[in-house]
C-alpha positions as CSV (number, residue, x, y, z in Angstrom):
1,X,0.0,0.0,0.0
2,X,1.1,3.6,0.4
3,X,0.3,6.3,3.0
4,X,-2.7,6.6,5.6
5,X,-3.7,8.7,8.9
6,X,-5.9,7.6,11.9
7,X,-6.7,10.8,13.8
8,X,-9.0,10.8,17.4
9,X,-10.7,14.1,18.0
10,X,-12.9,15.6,20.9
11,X,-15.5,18.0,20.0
12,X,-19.0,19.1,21.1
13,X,-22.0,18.2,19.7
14,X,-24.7,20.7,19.4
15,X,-26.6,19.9,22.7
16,X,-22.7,20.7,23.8
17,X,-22.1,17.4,24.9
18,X,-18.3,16.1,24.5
19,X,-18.5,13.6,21.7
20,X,-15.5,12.4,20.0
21,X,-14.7,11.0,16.2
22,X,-12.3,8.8,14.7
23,X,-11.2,8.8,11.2
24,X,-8.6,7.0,8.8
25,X,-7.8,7.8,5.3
26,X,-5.8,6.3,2.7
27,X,-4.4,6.6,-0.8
28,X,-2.2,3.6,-3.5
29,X,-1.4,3.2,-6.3
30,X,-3.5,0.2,-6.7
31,X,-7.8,-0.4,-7.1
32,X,-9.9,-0.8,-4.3
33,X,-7.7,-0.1,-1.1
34,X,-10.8,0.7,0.3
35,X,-11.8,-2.3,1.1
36,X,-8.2,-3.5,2.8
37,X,-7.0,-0.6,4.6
38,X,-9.0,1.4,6.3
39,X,-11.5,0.3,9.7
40,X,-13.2,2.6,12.3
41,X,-15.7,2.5,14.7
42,X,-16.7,4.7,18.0
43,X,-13.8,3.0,19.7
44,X,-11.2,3.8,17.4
45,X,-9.2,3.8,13.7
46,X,-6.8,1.3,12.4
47,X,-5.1,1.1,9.2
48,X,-3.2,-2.3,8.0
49,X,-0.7,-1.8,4.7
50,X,2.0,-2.6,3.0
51,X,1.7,-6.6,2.6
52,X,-1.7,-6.7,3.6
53,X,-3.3,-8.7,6.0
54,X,-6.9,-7.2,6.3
55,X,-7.5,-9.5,10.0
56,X,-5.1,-7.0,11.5
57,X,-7.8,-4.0,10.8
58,X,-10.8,-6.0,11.4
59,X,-9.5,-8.0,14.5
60,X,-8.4,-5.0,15.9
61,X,-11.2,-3.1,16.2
62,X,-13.0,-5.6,17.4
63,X,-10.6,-5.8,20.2
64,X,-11.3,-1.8,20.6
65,X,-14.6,-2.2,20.5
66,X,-14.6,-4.9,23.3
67,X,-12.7,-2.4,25.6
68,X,-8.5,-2.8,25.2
69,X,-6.0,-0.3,24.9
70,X,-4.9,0.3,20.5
71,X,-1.2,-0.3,22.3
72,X,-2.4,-3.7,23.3
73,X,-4.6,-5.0,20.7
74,X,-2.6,-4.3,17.9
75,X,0.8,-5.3,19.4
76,X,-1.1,-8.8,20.5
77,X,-2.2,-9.1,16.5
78,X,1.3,-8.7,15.8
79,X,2.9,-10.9,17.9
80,X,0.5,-13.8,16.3
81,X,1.3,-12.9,13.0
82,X,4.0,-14.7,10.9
83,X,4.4,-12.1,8.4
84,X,4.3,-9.1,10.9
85,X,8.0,-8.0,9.6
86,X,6.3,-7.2,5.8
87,X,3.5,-5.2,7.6
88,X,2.6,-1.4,8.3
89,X,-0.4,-1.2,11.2
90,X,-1.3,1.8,13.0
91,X,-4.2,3.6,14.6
92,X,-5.8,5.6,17.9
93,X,-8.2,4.7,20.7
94,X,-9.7,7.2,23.1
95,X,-6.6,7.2,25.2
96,X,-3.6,6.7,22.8
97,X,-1.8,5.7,19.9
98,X,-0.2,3.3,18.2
99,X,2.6,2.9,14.8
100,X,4.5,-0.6,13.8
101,X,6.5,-0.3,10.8
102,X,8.1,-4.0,9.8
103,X,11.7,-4.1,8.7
104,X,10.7,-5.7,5.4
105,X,8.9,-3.1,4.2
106,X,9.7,-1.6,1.1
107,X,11.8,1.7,0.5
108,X,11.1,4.3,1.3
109,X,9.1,3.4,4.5
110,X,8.3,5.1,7.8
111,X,5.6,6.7,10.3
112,X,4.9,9.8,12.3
113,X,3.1,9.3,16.0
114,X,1.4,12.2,16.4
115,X,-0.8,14.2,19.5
116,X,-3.4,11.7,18.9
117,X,-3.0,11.0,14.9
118,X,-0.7,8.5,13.2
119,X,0.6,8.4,10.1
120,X,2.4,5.9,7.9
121,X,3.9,5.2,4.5
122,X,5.4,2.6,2.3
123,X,7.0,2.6,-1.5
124,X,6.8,6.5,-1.1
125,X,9.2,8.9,-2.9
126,X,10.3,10.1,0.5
127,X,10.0,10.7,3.9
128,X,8.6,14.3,2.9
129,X,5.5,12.6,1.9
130,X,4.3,11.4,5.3
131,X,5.4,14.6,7.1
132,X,3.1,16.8,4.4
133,X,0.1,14.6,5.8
134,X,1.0,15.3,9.5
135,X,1.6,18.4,8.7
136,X,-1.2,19.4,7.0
137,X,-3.5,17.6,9.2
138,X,-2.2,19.6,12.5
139,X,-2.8,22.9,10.5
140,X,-6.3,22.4,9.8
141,X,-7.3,19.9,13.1
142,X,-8.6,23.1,14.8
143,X,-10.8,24.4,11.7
144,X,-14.5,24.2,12.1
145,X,-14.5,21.9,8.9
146,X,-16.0,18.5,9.4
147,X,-12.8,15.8,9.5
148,X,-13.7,14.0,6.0
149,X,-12.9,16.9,4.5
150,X,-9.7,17.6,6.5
151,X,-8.2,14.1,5.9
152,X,-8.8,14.5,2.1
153,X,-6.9,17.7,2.4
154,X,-4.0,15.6,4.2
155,X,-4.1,13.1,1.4
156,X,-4.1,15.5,-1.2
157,X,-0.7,17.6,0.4
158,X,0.7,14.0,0.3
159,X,0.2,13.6,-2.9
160,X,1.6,16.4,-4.0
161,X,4.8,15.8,-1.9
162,X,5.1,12.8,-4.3
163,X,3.0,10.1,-2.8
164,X,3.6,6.1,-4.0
165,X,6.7,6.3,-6.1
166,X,5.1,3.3,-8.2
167,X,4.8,5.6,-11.5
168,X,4.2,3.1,-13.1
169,X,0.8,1.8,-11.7
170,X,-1.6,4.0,-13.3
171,X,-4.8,2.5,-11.9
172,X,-5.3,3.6,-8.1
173,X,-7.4,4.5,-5.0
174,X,-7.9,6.5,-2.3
175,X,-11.1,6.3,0.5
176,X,-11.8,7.4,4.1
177,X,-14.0,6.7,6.6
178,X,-15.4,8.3,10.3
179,X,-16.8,7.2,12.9
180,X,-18.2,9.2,16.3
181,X,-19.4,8.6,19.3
182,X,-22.9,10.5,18.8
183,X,-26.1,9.4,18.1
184,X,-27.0,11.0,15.3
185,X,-30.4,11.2,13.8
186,X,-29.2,10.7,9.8
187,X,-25.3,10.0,9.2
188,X,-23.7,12.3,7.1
189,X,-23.2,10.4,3.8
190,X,-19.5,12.3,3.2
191,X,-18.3,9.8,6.6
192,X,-17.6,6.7,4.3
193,X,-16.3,6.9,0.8
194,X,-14.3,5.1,-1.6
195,X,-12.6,5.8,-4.9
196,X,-12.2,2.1,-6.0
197,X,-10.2,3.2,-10.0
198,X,-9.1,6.1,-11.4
199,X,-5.8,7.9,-12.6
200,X,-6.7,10.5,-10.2
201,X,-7.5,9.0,-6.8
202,X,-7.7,12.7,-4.8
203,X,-9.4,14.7,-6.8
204,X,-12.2,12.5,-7.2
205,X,-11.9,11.6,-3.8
206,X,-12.5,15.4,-3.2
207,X,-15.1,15.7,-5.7
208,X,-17.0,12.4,-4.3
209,X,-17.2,14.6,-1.2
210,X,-18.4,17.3,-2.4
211,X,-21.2,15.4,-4.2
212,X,-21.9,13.5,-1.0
213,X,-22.0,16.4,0.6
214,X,-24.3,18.2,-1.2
215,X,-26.7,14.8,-1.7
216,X,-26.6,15.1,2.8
217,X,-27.7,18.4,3.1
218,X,-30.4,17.6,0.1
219,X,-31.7,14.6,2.4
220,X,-31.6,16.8,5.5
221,X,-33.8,19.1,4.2
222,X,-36.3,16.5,3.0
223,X,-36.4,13.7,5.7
224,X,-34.9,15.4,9.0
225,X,-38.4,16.2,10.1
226,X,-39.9,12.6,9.6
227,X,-36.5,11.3,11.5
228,X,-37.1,13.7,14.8
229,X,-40.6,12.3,14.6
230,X,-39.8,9.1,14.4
231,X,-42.4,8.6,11.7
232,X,-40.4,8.1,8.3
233,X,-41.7,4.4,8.1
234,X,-45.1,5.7,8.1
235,X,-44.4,8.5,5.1
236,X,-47.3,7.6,2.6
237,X,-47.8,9.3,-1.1
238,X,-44.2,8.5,-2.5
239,X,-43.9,5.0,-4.0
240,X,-39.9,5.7,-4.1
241,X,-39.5,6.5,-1.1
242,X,-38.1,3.8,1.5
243,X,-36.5,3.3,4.7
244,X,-33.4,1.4,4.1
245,X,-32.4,-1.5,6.8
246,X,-30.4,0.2,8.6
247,X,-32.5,3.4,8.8
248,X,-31.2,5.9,6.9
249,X,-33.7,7.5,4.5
250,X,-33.3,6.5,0.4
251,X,-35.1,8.1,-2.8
252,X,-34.0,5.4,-6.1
């Protein structure tokens, strides 16, 4: 794979509660690293690259999620894993952090630990490339933009620093996904997106966004009424309209 960030954040919710969101984003130069990469829930974010073993992001989670430390369940997935020495893994809890970088890795390789971000890179053009994501993720982590947008932004300055040095490999991908610890009547749509193939795995990244975005706001208006009441399975007069399984409101 290439580079990623996990990132834990506090924030208040608009009842002024103290919630707090986890995200991870990632970029290759390779189809579909959407669905190896990148896991989140309320608990936490991980990220397993380079040689990929996608058990070490779902596993670990589930270990977050049933109440140990990110230092502890990730190390523990490690330690039972033959081909730990070929792997990047790295992510945030609600207390800490966590970065493993295995010395078979390929050049150039590395991480940044973070104030409660991580960030990590493999078959990059340098070491410039992982700092231009920490970097430009503590410039903006205090903006009153919401964190999809953010993390595109750090994936996008590195990208431009150079990125995977794999020229070569045309076809690639680029996703993100967050999580938070609020109840929220309708989840924003931009929280979980993928870029599975393109030449241009930021900028439609960015543009997916945008789009998703725009289509939340769009639902908000039209359904937020029927979700505070409670009453959106009961909406008669529009055949198209249904309420998905999992309850979020959909017009096809």
């Amino acid at each position: 794979m290439t580079f990623s960030i996990c990132v834990r954040e506090s924030y208040e919710d608009d009842e002024g509660t103290t919630q707090t969101r986890f995200g991870v984003a990632v970029t290759t130069r390779l189809p579909a690293v959407g669905t190896l990469c990148p896991f989140a829930s309320e608990n936490g974010a991980v990220a397993t690259q380079s040689l990929v073993n996608v058990e070490l992001g779902r596993k670990g989670v589930e270990y977050l999620d049933d109440g140990l430390a990110v230092e502890d369940a990730l190390q523990a997935l490690l330690n039972a894993d033959e081909g730990a020495p070929q792997r990047q893994l790295h992510g945030v809890d609600e207390d800490g952090t966590f970065v493993f970088s295995g010395e078979e890795c390929k050049d150039w390789y590395g991480h940044i630990e973070g104030d409660s971000y991580t960030v990590a890179g493999n078959l990059l053009t340098g070491e410039s490339v992982v700092e231009a994501v920490a970097d430009e993720y503590e410039e903006s982590r205090d903006e009153d933009r919401p964190l999809a947008e953010r993390l595109v932004d750090a994936l996008e300055a590195g990208h431009a620093e150079g990125g995977d040095k794999r020229e070569e490999l045309h076809v690639q991908s680029a996703a993100l996904l967050v999580e938070s610890t609020e109840d929220r009547e309708m989840e924003p749509y931009y929280d979980d997106l993928r870029v599975d193939a393109t030449e241009t795995p930021v900028e439609d990244l960015r543009e997916t966004y945008e789009l998703a975005t725009e289509g939340f706001e769009m639902a908000v208006e039209r359904y937020e009424e029927a979700y505070e009441e409670d009453e959106l399975e009961g909406v008669e007069g529009e055949d198209n309209d249904e309420s998905s399984a999992d309850g979020e409101a959909t017009d096809e």
